[in-house]
C-alpha positions in Angstrom: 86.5 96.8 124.4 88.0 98.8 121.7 87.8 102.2 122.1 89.8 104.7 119.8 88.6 108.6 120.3 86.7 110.6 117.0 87.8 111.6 114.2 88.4 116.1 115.0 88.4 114.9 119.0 91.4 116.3 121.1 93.4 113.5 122.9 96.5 113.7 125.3 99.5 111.5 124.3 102.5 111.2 126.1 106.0 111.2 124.4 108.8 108.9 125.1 110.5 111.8 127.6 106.8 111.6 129.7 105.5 115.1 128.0 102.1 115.4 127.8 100.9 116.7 123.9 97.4 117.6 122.9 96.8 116.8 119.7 93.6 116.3 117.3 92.3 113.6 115.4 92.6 114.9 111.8 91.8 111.5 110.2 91.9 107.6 110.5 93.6 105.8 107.3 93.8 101.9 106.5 95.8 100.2 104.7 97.1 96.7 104.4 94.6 95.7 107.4 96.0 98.6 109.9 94.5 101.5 111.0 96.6 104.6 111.1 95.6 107.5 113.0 96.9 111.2 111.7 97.2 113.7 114.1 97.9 117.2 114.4 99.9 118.7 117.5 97.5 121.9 119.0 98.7 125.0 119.4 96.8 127.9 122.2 95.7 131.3 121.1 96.8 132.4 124.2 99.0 131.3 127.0 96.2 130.5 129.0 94.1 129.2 127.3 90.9 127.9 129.4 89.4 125.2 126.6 90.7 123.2 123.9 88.0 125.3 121.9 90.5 127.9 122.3 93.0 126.5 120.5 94.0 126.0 116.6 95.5 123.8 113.9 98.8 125.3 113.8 99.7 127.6 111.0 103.7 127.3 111.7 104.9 124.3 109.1 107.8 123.7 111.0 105.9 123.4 114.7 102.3 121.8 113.2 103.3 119.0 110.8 100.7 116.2 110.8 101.9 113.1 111.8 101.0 109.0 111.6 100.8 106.6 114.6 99.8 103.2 114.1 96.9 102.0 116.1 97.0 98.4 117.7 95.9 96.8 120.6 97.3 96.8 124.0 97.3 93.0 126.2 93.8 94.3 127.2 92.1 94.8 123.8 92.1 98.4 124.0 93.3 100.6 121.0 96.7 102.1 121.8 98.4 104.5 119.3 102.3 103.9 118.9 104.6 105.3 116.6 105.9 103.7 113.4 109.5 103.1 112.2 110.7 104.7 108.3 109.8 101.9 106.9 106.3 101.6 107.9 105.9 105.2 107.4 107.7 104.9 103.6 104.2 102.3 103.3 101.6 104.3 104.6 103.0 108.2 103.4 101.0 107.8 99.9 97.8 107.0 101.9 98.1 109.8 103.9 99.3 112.6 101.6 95.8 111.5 99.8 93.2 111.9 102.6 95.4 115.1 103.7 95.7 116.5 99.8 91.8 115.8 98.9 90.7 117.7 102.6 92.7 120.8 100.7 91.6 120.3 97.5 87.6 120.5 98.8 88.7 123.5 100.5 
């Protein structure tokens, strides 16, 4: 079973150092038959924060960059999101900065 969470839905990955990062959803892109998820790190309103309703896209460039992780499939057939190298992302960065640019531009 396939199962990939919303587009706008808050997720938990886990970094290659075992953190734990909340991060949104912002948009699903395809492109040469992959599916690219772009996501947005979270950032609380306060330090404790008692929802994910209580936090925000972050306003900070240097802390909140959006960034792309390629989704594929794990030996079970469930959708997995892993990270891409530079050359993947130098393929998939014009399809992005689109869907990201046109979400400012209806703004």
């Amino acid at each position: 079973m396939n199962f990939l969470p919303e587009q706008d839905e808050i997720i938990t990955i886990i970094d290659e150092d075992n953190n734990e990062h909340d991060v949104i959803i912002y948009d699903i892109v395809e492109l040469e038959g992959n599916r690219y998820a772009i996501v947005v790190p979270l950032i609380d309103d306060e330090e404790n924060a008692e929802s994910p309703e209580d936090s925000e896209y972050p306003e900070d460039e240097e802390d909140g960059e959006a960034f792309v992780l390629k989704i594929e499939q794990d030996e079970d057939g469930e959708d997995i999101l892993v990270e891409i190298d530079d050359d993947e992302w130098e393929k998939v960065r014009d399809a992005c900065m689109e869907v990201l640019e046109s979400d400012v531009d209806d703004n």
